[in-house]
C-alpha positions in Angstrom: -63.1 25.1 34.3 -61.3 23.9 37.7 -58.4 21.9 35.8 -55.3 23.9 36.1 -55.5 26.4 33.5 -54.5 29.8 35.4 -52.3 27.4 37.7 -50.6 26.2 35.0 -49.8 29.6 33.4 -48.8 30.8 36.5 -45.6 27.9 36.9 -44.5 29.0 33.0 -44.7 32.9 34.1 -42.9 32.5 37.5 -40.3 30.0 36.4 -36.7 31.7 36.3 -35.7 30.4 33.5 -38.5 31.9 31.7 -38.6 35.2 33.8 -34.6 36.1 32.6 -35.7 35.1 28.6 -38.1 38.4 28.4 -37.4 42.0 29.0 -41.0 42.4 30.0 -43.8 40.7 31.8 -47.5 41.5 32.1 -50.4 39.1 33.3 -54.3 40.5 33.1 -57.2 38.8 33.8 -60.2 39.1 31.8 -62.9 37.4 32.6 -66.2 37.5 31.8 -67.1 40.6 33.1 -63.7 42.5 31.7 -63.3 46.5 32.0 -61.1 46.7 28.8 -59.6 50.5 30.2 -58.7 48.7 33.0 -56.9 45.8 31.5 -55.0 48.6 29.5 -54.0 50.6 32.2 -53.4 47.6 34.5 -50.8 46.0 31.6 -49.5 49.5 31.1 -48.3 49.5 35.0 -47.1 46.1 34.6 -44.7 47.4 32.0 -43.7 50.7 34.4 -44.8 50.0 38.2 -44.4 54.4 38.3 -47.1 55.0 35.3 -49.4 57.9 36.3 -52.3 59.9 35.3 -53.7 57.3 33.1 -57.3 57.1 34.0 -57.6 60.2 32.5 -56.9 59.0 28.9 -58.7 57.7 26.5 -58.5 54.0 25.7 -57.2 54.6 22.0 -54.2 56.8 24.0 -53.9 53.7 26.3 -53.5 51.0 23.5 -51.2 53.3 21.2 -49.0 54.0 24.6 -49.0 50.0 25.4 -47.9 49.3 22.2 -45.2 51.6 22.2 -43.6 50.6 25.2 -43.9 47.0 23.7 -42.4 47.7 20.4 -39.0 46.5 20.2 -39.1 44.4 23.7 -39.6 41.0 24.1 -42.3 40.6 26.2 -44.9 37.7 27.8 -47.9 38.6 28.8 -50.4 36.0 29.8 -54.4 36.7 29.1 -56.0 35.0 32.1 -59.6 33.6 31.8 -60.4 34.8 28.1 -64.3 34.1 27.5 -65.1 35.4 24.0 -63.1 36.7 21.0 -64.2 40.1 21.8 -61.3 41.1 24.9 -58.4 39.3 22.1 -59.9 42.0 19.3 -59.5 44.8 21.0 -55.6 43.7 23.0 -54.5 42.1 20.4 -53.9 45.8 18.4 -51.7 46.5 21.5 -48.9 43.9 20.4 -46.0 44.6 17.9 -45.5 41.5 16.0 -41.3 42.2 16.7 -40.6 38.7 15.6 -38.3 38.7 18.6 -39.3 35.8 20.8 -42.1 37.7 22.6 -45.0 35.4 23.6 -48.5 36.0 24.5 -50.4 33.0 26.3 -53.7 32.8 26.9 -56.3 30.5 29.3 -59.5 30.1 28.1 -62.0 27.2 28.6 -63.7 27.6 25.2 -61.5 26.2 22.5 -63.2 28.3 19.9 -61.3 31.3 21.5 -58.1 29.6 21.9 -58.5 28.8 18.0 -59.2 32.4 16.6 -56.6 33.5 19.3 -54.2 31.1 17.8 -52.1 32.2 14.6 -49.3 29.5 15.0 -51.7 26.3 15.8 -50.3 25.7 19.7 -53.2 24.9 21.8 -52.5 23.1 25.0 -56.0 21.3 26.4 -56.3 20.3 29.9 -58.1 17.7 31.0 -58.9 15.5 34.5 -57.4 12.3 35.1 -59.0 9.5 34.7 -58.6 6.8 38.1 -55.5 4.7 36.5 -53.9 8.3 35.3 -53.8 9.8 38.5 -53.0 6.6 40.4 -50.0 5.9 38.0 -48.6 10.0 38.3 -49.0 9.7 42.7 -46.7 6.9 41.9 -44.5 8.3 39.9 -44.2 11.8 42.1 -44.3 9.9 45.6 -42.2 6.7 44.5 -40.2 7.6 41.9 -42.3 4.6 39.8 -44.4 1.5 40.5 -44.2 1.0 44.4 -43.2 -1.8 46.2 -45.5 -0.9 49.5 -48.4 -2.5 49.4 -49.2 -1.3 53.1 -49.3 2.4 51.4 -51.5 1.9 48.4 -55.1 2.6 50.9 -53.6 5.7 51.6 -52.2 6.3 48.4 -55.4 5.7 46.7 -57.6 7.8 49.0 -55.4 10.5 48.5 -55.7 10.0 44.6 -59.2 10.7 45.5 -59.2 13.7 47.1 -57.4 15.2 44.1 -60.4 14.3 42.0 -58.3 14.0 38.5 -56.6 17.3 38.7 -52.6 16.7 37.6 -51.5 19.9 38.9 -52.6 18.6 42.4 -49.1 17.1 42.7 
Protein backbone atom coordinates (compact mmCIF):
# COMPACT_ATOMS: atom_id res chain seq x y z
CA UNK A 1 0.00 0.00 0.00
CA UNK A 2 1.23 3.87 0.26
CA UNK A 3 1.86 4.36 -3.64
CA UNK A 4 -0.97 6.35 -4.98
CA UNK A 5 -3.66 4.11 -5.53
CA UNK A 6 -6.78 6.02 -3.91
CA UNK A 7 -4.85 9.30 -4.90
CA UNK A 8 -4.72 8.35 -8.23
CA UNK A 9 -8.37 7.44 -8.52
CA UNK A 10 -9.23 10.43 -6.95
CA UNK A 11 -7.50 12.91 -10.04
CA UNK A 12 -9.60 10.50 -12.77
CA UNK A 13 -12.89 10.99 -10.57
CA UNK A 14 -12.47 14.79 -10.05
CA UNK A 15 -11.16 15.68 -13.41
CA UNK A 16 -13.86 17.76 -15.46
CA UNK A 17 -13.45 16.27 -18.33
CA UNK A 18 -14.28 13.05 -16.83
CA UNK A 19 -17.04 14.41 -14.37
CA UNK A 20 -19.25 15.96 -17.64
CA UNK A 21 -18.75 12.21 -19.62
CA UNK A 22 -21.11 10.34 -16.83
CA UNK A 23 -24.62 11.15 -15.67
CA UNK A 24 -23.65 9.61 -12.34
CA UNK A 25 -20.89 9.32 -9.91
CA UNK A 26 -20.45 7.25 -6.75
CA UNK A 27 -17.11 6.42 -4.78
CA UNK A 28 -17.29 3.85 -1.65
CA UNK A 29 -14.71 2.64 0.25
CA UNK A 30 -14.45 -0.77 1.34
CA UNK A 31 -11.81 -1.73 3.16
CA UNK A 32 -11.06 -4.47 5.11
CA UNK A 33 -13.49 -4.20 7.67
CA UNK A 34 -16.58 -3.26 4.99
CA UNK A 35 -20.30 -3.00 6.26
CA UNK A 36 -21.81 -4.12 2.90
CA UNK A 37 -25.51 -2.30 3.98
CA UNK A 38 -23.65 0.55 4.34
CA UNK A 39 -21.77 0.67 1.20
CA UNK A 40 -25.31 0.14 -0.37
CA UNK A 41 -26.99 2.79 1.27
CA UNK A 42 -23.88 5.10 1.09
CA UNK A 43 -23.83 4.54 -3.12
CA UNK A 44 -27.55 4.76 -3.08
CA UNK A 45 -27.18 8.53 -1.59
CA UNK A 46 -24.41 9.18 -3.98
CA UNK A 47 -26.87 8.62 -6.78
CA UNK A 48 -29.80 10.99 -4.87
CA UNK A 49 -28.12 13.18 -2.04
CA UNK A 50 -32.32 13.28 -0.70
CA UNK A 51 -32.68 9.28 -0.39
CA UNK A 52 -34.48 8.52 2.94
CA UNK A 53 -35.66 5.85 5.13
CA UNK A 54 -33.14 3.36 3.92
CA UNK A 55 -31.71 1.77 6.96
CA UNK A 56 -34.80 0.28 7.37
CA UNK A 57 -34.53 -2.03 4.21
CA UNK A 58 -33.17 -4.94 3.70
CA UNK A 59 -30.01 -5.29 1.75
CA UNK A 60 -31.64 -7.35 -1.14
CA UNK A 61 -34.18 -4.05 -1.42
CA UNK A 62 -31.02 -1.94 -1.31
CA UNK A 63 -29.10 -3.73 -4.26
CA UNK A 64 -32.35 -4.19 -6.43
CA UNK A 65 -33.11 -0.22 -5.73
CA UNK A 66 -29.14 0.62 -6.66
CA UNK A 67 -29.47 -1.16 -9.64
CA UNK A 68 -32.48 0.43 -10.77
CA UNK A 69 -31.48 3.84 -10.51
CA UNK A 70 -28.30 2.63 -12.40
CA UNK A 71 -30.01 0.96 -15.23
CA UNK A 72 -29.89 3.04 -18.19
CA UNK A 73 -27.33 5.75 -16.80
CA UNK A 74 -23.87 5.96 -17.39
CA UNK A 75 -22.33 5.95 -14.31
CA UNK A 76 -18.55 5.70 -12.54
CA UNK A 77 -18.25 4.55 -9.46
CA UNK A 78 -14.93 3.92 -7.99
CA UNK A 79 -14.40 0.83 -5.30
CA UNK A 80 -11.77 2.23 -2.91
CA UNK A 81 -9.44 -0.15 -0.99
CA UNK A 82 -10.96 -3.56 -2.25
CA UNK A 83 -9.25 -6.43 -0.10
CA UNK A 84 -10.87 -9.79 -1.10
CA UNK A 85 -13.27 -10.97 -3.87
CA UNK A 86 -15.93 -11.10 -1.42
CA UNK A 87 -17.22 -6.96 -1.31
CA UNK A 88 -16.95 -7.22 -5.69
CA UNK A 89 -19.52 -10.51 -5.35
CA UNK A 90 -21.93 -9.04 -3.64
CA UNK A 91 -21.77 -5.04 -5.62
CA UNK A 92 -21.02 -6.25 -8.55
CA UNK A 93 -25.08 -7.65 -8.87
CA UNK A 94 -25.79 -3.91 -8.33
CA UNK A 95 -24.44 -2.85 -11.87
CA UNK A 96 -26.43 -3.03 -15.19
CA UNK A 97 -24.03 -4.10 -17.81
CA UNK A 98 -25.90 -0.97 -20.18
CA UNK A 99 -23.03 -1.14 -22.57
CA UNK A 100 -23.18 2.59 -22.48
CA UNK A 101 -19.75 3.78 -21.41
CA UNK A 102 -20.34 3.39 -17.64
CA UNK A 103 -17.06 2.47 -15.77
CA UNK A 104 -16.46 0.95 -12.54
CA UNK A 105 -12.73 1.33 -11.13
CA UNK A 106 -11.41 -0.23 -8.43
CA UNK A 107 -7.99 0.10 -6.01
CA UNK A 108 -6.85 -2.84 -4.57
CA UNK A 109 -3.33 -3.82 -3.46
CA UNK A 110 -3.81 -7.60 -4.14
CA UNK A 111 -3.66 -8.25 -7.86
CA UNK A 112 -5.55 -11.43 -7.45
CA UNK A 113 -8.67 -9.09 -6.78
CA UNK A 114 -7.98 -6.76 -9.49
CA UNK A 115 -7.85 -10.02 -11.78
CA UNK A 116 -11.24 -11.72 -10.82
CA UNK A 117 -12.59 -8.03 -10.73
CA UNK A 118 -11.34 -7.59 -14.18
CA UNK A 119 -13.60 -8.84 -17.23
CA UNK A 120 -11.87 -6.60 -19.90
CA UNK A 121 -7.96 -7.28 -18.85
CA UNK A 122 -7.17 -3.43 -17.73
CA UNK A 123 -5.07 -3.46 -14.68
CA UNK A 124 -3.09 -0.46 -13.94
CA UNK A 125 -0.08 -1.42 -11.19
CA UNK A 126 1.55 1.11 -9.26
CA UNK A 127 4.76 1.03 -8.17
CA UNK A 128 7.74 3.28 -6.31
CA UNK A 129 10.38 4.86 -8.20
CA UNK A 130 13.38 3.71 -8.25
CA UNK A 131 16.43 6.78 -7.39
CA UNK A 132 17.19 7.58 -11.36
CA UNK A 133 13.11 7.43 -11.94
CA UNK A 134 12.19 9.96 -9.59
CA UNK A 135 15.36 12.03 -10.16
CA UNK A 136 14.62 12.09 -13.95
CA UNK A 137 10.46 12.99 -13.35
CA UNK A 138 11.66 16.23 -10.60
CA UNK A 139 13.38 17.11 -13.64
CA UNK A 140 11.00 16.92 -15.94
CA UNK A 141 8.10 18.56 -13.60
CA UNK A 142 10.53 21.41 -12.13
CA UNK A 143 12.74 21.99 -15.40
CA UNK A 144 10.79 21.14 -18.14
CA UNK A 145 13.83 18.39 -18.85
CA UNK A 146 17.50 17.76 -18.12
CA UNK A 147 18.65 20.96 -16.01
CA UNK A 148 21.29 23.14 -16.65
CA UNK A 149 21.71 24.22 -12.75
CA UNK A 150 24.03 22.41 -11.26
CA UNK A 151 23.92 24.70 -8.07
CA UNK A 152 20.18 23.14 -7.69
CA UNK A 153 20.76 19.46 -8.11
CA UNK A 154 21.67 19.18 -3.77
CA UNK A 155 18.38 20.50 -3.32
CA UNK A 156 16.87 18.81 -6.06
CA UNK A 157 18.05 15.48 -4.94
CA UNK A 158 17.22 15.84 -1.32
CA UNK A 159 13.89 16.66 -2.25
CA UNK A 160 13.75 13.45 -4.53
CA UNK A 161 14.28 11.92 -1.21
CA UNK A 162 11.79 13.00 0.82
CA UNK A 163 9.35 11.71 -1.73
CA UNK A 164 10.71 8.31 -1.18
CA UNK A 165 9.66 6.89 -4.85
CA UNK A 166 6.15 7.98 -4.84
CA UNK A 167 5.20 9.58 -8.56
CA UNK A 168 2.16 11.12 -7.38
CA UNK A 169 4.38 13.24 -4.96
CA UNK A 170 4.73 15.74 -7.92
Amino acid sequence: GGVGKTTLAKKVYDDPLIMSQFDTRAWAVVSQEYQFKEMLIHLLHCTDPTTTKLYSEDCGKLKAELRKRLLGRRYLLVIDDIWSHEPWDEIFQCFPNNINGSRILITTREKTVAEYANSEGYIHSSRFLDTQESWDLFETKVFGGKHSCPEFEPIGRCIVKKCQGLPLAW
